[in-house]
N, C-alpha and C positions, 0 to 999 in steps of 0.2 A: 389402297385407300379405304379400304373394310375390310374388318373381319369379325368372324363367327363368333358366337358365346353359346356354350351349353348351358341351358338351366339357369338363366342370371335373367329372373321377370324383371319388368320396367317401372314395375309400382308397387313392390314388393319391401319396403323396407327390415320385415323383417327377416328375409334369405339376408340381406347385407350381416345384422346383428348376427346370425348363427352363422356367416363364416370368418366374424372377426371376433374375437373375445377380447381386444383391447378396446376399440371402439361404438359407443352406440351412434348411432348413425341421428337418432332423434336429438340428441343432447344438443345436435349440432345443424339444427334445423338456420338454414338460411348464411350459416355460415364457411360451412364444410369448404376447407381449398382441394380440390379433386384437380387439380391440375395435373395434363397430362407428364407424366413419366417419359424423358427425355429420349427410352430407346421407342418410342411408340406414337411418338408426337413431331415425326421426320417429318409427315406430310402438310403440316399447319403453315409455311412459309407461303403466302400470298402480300399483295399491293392494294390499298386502296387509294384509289385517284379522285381523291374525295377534295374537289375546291382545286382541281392541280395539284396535289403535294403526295407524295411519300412519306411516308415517317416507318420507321423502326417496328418491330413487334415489342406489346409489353412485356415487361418482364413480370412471372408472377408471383414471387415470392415464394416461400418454405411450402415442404409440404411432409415435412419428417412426419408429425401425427398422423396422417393415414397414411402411410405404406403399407399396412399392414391390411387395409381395408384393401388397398390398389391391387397388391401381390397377389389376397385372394380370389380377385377375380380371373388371375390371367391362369394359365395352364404351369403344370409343373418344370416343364424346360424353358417357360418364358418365367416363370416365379425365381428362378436358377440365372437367367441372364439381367434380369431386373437387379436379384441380389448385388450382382458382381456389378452390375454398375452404380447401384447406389453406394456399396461400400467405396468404390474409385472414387464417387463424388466426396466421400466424405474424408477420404485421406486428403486428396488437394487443397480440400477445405480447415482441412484444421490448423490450428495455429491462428485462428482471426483470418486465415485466407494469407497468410504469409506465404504461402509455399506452392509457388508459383510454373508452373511448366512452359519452356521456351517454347516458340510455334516452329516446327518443322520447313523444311525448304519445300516439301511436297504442298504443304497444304496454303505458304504463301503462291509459290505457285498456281494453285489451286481458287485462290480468294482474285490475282490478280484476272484467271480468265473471267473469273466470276462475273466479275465490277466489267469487263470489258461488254460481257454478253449481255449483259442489263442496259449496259450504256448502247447497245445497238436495239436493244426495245425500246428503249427511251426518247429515242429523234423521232420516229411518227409519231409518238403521243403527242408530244411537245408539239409538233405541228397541226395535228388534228385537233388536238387539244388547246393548245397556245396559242400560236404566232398566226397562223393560217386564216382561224375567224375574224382576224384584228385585220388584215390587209384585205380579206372580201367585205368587210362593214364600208368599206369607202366606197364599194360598187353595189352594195345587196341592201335590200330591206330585212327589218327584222323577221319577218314570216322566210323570208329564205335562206338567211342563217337557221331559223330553226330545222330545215330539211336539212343543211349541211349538218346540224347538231346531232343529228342519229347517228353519224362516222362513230358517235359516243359510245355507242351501246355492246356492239362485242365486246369489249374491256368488260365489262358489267357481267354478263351472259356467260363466259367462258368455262363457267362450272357448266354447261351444257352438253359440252364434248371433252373435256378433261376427263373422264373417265376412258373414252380413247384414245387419247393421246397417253395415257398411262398404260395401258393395256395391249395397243397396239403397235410391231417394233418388227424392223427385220435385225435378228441374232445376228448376221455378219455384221451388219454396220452398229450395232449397239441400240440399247434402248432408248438414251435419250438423242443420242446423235441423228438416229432415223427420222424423225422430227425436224431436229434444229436447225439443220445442213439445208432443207428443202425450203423449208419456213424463209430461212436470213438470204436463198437464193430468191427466192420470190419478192421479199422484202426489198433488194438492191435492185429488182429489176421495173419494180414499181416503180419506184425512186426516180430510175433512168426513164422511166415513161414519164413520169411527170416534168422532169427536166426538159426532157427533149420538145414537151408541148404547150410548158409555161406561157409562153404568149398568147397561142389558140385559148387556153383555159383563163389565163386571170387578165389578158385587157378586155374581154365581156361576161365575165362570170353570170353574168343571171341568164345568157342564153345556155351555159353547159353547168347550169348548176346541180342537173342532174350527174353525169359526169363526173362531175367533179365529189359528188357526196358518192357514189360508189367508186372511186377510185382509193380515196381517203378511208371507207368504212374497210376496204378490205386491205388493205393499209394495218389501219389498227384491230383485225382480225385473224391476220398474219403476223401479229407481236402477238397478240394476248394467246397463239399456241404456241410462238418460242417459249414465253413467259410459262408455258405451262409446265414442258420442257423443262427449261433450265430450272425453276423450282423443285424438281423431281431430280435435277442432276447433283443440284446443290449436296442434297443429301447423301451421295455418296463421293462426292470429290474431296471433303472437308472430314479430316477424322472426328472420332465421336467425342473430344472435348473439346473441338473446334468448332463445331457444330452449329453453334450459337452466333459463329460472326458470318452463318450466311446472309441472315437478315441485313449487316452492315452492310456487306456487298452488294444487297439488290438496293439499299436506300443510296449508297456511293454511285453506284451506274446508273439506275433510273433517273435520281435528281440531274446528276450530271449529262446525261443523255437529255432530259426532257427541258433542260434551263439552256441547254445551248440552242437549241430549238427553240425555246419558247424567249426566254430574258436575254441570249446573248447573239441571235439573229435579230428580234425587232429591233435592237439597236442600235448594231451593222446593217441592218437594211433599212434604215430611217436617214433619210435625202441631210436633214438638219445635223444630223451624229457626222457625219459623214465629212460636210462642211466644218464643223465647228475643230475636229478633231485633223481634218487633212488628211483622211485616209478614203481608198475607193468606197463606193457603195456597196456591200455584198449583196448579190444577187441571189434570188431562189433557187434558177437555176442552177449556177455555179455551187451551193450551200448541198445541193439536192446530189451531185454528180458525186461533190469529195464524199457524202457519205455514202452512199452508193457504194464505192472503192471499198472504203470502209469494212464495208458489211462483207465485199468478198471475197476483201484479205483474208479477212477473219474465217471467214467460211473454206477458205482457201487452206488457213491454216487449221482448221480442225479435223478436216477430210484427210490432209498426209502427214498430219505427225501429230496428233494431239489418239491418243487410245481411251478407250473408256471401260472403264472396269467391267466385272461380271455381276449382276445384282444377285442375291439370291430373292426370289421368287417363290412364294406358296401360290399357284396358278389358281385357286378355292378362291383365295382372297381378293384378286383380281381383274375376274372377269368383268366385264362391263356389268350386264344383270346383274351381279353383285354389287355393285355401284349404286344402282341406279333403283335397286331396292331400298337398300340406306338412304336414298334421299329421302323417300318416298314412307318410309316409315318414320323419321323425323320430322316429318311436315306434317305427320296425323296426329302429333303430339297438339294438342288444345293450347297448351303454352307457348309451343314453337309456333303456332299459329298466329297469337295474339302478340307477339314480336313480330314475326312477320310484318304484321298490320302496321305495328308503330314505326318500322324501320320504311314501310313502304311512304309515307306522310310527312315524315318526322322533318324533313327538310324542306320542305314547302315552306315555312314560312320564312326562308333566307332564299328562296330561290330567283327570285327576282332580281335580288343585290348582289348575289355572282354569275348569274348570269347576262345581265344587261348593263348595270351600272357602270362598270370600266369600259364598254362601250359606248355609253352615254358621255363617260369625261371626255373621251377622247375625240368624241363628236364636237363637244363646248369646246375645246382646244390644246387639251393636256396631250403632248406630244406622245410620240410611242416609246421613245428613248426615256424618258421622262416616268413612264410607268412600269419599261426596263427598270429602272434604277430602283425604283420604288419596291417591284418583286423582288429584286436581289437582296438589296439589303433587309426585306423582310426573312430571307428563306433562314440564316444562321440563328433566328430570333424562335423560329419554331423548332428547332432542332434542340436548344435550349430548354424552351417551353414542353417538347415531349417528355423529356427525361425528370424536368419537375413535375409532369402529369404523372407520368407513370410511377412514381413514388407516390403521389396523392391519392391512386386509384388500386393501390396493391391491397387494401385490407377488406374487410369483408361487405363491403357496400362500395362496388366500384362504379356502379349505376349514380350514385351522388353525384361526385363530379359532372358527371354527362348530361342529368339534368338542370343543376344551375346553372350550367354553362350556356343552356338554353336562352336566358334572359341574354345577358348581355349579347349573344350573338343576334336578337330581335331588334335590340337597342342599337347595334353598330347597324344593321339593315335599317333602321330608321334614321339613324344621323348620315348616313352614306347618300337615304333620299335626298337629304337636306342640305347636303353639300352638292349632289348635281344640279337641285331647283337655285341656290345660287351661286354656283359656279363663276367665279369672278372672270373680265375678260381675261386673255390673253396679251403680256406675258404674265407668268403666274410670280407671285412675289415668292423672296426664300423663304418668309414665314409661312405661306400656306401648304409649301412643299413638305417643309419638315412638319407641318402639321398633318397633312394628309402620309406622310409616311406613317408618324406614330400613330393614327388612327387605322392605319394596313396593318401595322404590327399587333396590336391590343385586338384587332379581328382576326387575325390569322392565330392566335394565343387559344382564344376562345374555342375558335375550330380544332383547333390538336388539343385542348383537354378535352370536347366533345370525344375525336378520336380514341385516343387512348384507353379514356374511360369504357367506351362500347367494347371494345378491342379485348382491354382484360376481362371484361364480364364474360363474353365470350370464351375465354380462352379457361374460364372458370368454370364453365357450365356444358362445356364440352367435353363429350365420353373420349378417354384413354384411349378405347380400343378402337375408334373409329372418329380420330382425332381430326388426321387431312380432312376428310370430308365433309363432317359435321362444323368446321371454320369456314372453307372453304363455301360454304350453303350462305350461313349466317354473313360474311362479308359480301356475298352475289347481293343479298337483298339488302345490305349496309348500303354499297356502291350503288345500286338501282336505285336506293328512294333518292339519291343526286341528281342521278341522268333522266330521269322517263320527263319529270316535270320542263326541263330546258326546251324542249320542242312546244308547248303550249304556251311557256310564258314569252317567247321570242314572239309567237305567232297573235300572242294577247296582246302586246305593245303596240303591231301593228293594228290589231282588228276595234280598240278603243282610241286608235289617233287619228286624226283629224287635219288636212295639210291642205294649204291651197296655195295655188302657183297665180300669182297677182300681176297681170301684165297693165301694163300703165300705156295709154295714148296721148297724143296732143291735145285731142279736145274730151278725151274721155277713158272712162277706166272704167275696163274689162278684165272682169272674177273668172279665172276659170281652174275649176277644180282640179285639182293632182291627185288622185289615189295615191303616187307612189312616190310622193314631193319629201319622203324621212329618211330617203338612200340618197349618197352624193350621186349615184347615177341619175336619180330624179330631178335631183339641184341641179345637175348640168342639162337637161332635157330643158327644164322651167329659162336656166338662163340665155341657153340657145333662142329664147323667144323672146329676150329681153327682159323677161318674168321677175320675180320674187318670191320665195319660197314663207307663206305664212303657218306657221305651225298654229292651228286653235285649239289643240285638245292633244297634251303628249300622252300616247298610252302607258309612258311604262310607271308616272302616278299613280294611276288607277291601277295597271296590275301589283305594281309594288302594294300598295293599299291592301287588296286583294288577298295578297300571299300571307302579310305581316298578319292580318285580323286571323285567318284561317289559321295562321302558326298559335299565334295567343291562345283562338278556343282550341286547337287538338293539342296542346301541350297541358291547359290547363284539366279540361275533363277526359283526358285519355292517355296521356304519357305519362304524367304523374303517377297516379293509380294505378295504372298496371306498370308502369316501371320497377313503383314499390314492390305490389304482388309478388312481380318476377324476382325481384332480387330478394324476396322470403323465401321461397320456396326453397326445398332440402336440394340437395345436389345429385339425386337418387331420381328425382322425378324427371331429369333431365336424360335421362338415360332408355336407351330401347333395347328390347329383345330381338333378337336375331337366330334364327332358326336354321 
């Protein structure tokens, strides 16, 4: 995930000019595509779970014009392996791209374990992430969802110990296997714990909701080191023109993993889908056991008859300290700095609207099958939507896109306000469904050209030589400015609302206050007394309020302007020295 450079300064543009005599490196100020060189940019495969969704990595266009800048920097037996693959690249390509190479049985093979092993990270996300928060909202106030909402944050954080999980391997059993095998045993055996204690845990969730958030957190902290794993396997299971459909793989398993979890259990496990359709109700339990299985067939099958190749290894390159240097010197870059900042913010002003909102429908009455339907037929519309992005965001301003897209994503968090304040009763008419669909899709749009556009900037301003890591940094704090906020604004709905449980008598009526009268467990406390549950102040106006205004001013005087900045800057200043 690093490696060395002799004598290649970080602010030096002109050592660039004296080792390339085709190109000047100033001409092409703000423009330069430095994208990494495909034998050198194995380690860039990562996920962001940014809003729920996976999407694809950008694709980033040509970079014929600097080879020659690229070549120079690398050493003369990787100058020699570069050649020979750019020349490859350019046979297959010729012709307009006519001349086509079948895919081999090794490497379908190879794409099918792929999609399998993603699809076994993808069912606790989906759960911690998905389905999970939606069936304790029935029992939990929003301040206790936000403690469950930390299960969030290893996925985020995982560039933490990704340097040991890369580094660290028993040779009999392989490098990525040493990992994977241990990981997806713990992973099935969690499972089987939750199954087995599903009743103890979710018919009184607020008394084990401690419990139940570290059951879950390491849960999705035992995926995000398969996930580390497998990203690191990908890169040698898949030969080096195939290379490219690993990313399809982890988007085909992931989604698939995380939408049966999320969109195609709440629907199966929703009492009314159930009825309507004449089919049993799926149970957590039973959901939680088959994947279980699942995980240690598979495990089962990789331990005696799945082998994994030999890496070759420069152990220099490596070691953890070497790792953990590269982060460390990339984050004293001034510029890498003030991304940081805006990556850290940047999502505050929508965070209200995906975090609580769909909560909120489904409180007013919007079934859960119902907002099944609604994710699914969004998910095919953003998959669409990425590959329109990623052609929008290939030339030399891919930061554009990412900030207009700003506005309407504030605009759709502000019409979303306005359809939960009036939220018509229940049942919902077909006009308001297909309208609330199309209003899921046109924000879920929004969100994947954000994506994308961050994605190729990224992937643009990212060193060659130390390509995995340096993405790999820059999506941790992509992914982070999503999660860290969810635990405040859950805990701000509660901490600004307002609820009283109103008990009425024969000759008189008696007010008595409910702190916790905005959970159905509240509402069932209030009506055990005969009560009635007054809502006088819902908080999540006021935090919605909150987040939107905050998003408006740090978009306007601080993402703009330094978004621009950054996307001037030469593609040389993004670069560090390593000694």
């Amino acid at each position: 995930m690093s490696a060395s450079r002799k004598n290649s300064p970080s602010e030096d543009p002109p050592s660039l000019r004296h080792r390339s005599s085709n190109v000047n490196v100033e001409d092409y100020t703000g423009q330069i595509d430095m994208s990494p060189l495909p034998p050198f940019h194995k380690k860039a495969i990562s996920s962001s779970l940014d809003s729920i969704r996976i999407l694809p990595r950008v694709p980033t266009g040509s970079y014929s014009d600097l080879e020659d800048v690229e070549l120079s920097l690398l050493s003369g037996d990787e100058r020699m392996s570069a050649g020979r693959n750019l020349q490859d690249g350019d046979a297959h390509s010729s012709a307009g791209g006519a001349k086509t190479t079948a895919m081999s049985s090794r490497d379908k093979k190879a794409m099918t374990l792929l999609i399998i092993l993603y699809l076994i990270q993808g069912v606790p996300l989906g759960l911690a992430l998905g389905s999970v928060p939606f069936i304790l909202r029935e029992h939990l106030s929003y301040s206790q969802l936000g403690v469950f909402a930390l299960s969030n944050y290893p996925y985020s954080l995982k560039l933490l110990w990704s340097p040991i999980v890369d580094s660290t391997f028993l040779p009999s059993i392989g490098r990525r296997k040493s990992w994977i095998i241990p990981m997806q045993l713990i992973i099935g055996s969690l499972m089987l714990y939750i199954a087995s204690n599903v009743g103890r845990l979710m018919e009184n969730p607020a008394d084990n909701i401690h419990e139940l958030t570290f059951v879950f957190t390491s849960l999705v902290l035992f995926s995000a080191t398969q996930d580390i794993a497998v990203d690191g396997w990908a890169l040698t299971l898949l030969s080096q023109e195939n290379l490219s459909y690993a990313s399809t793989c982890q988007t085909i398993g992931l989604n698939t993993g995380f939408f049966a979890s999320f969109t195609v259990f709440l629907a199966l496990n929703s009492e009314a889908f159930a009825e309507r359709w004449g089919i049993p109700r799926l149970e957590l339990s039973t959901y939680l056991r088959f994947c279980s299985l699942l995980c240690f067939g598979v495990t089962f099958w990789l331990t005696f008859f799945e082998t994994e190749g030999n890496e070759s290894l420069d152990e220099s390159e490596m070691t953890v300290t070497s790792v953990y240097k590269t982060i460390w010197a990339i984050c004293k870059l001034k510029h890498v700095q003030a991304l940081i900042i805006m990556h850290f913010f940047a999502k505050i002003g929508f965070q209200a609207n995906e975090a609580v909102t769909s909560l909120k429908m489904i409180e007013k009455g919007l079934g859960r099958e119902d907002l099944a339907i609604v994710v699914l037929i969004d998910f095919p519309f953003q998959i669409l939507g990425g590959w329109f992005a990623a052609k929008w965001s290939s030339g030399d301003r891919p930061l554009r896109p990412w900030i207009w897209a700003f506005w309407p994503r504030l605009a759709f968090a502000f019409l979303s306000t306005l359809i939960v304040y009036w939220f018509p009763t229940p049942p919902l008419s077909y006009g308001f469904f297909v309208y609330l669909i199309i209003h899921t899709v046109l924000q879920g749009l929004a969100s994947t050209i954000q994506f994308v556009g961050i994605s190729a900037f990224h992937t643009r301003i990212s060193d060659p030589l130390i390509g995995g890591t340096y993405m790999t940094l820059l999506n941790t704090f992509t992914n982070l400015g999503g999660t860290w906020p969810k635990y405040f604004v859950l805990k701000g709905v509660d901490y600004f609302s307002e609820a009283y449980c109103e008990v009425k008598e024969a000759h008189s009526e008696l007010l008595v206050k409910a702190s916790e009268c905005v959970s159905e467990r509240g509402k069932e406390v209030c009506a055990e007394i005969d009560g009635q549950c007054i809502t006088e102040r819902d908080g999540y106006y006021y935090v919605a309020a909150i987040c939107m205004s905050f998003g408006v001013l740090f978009l306007v005087f601080y993402i703009i302007p330094t978004a621009r900045k950054l996307q001037a800057l030469p593609v040389y200043r993004w670069r560090i020295s390593l000694e």
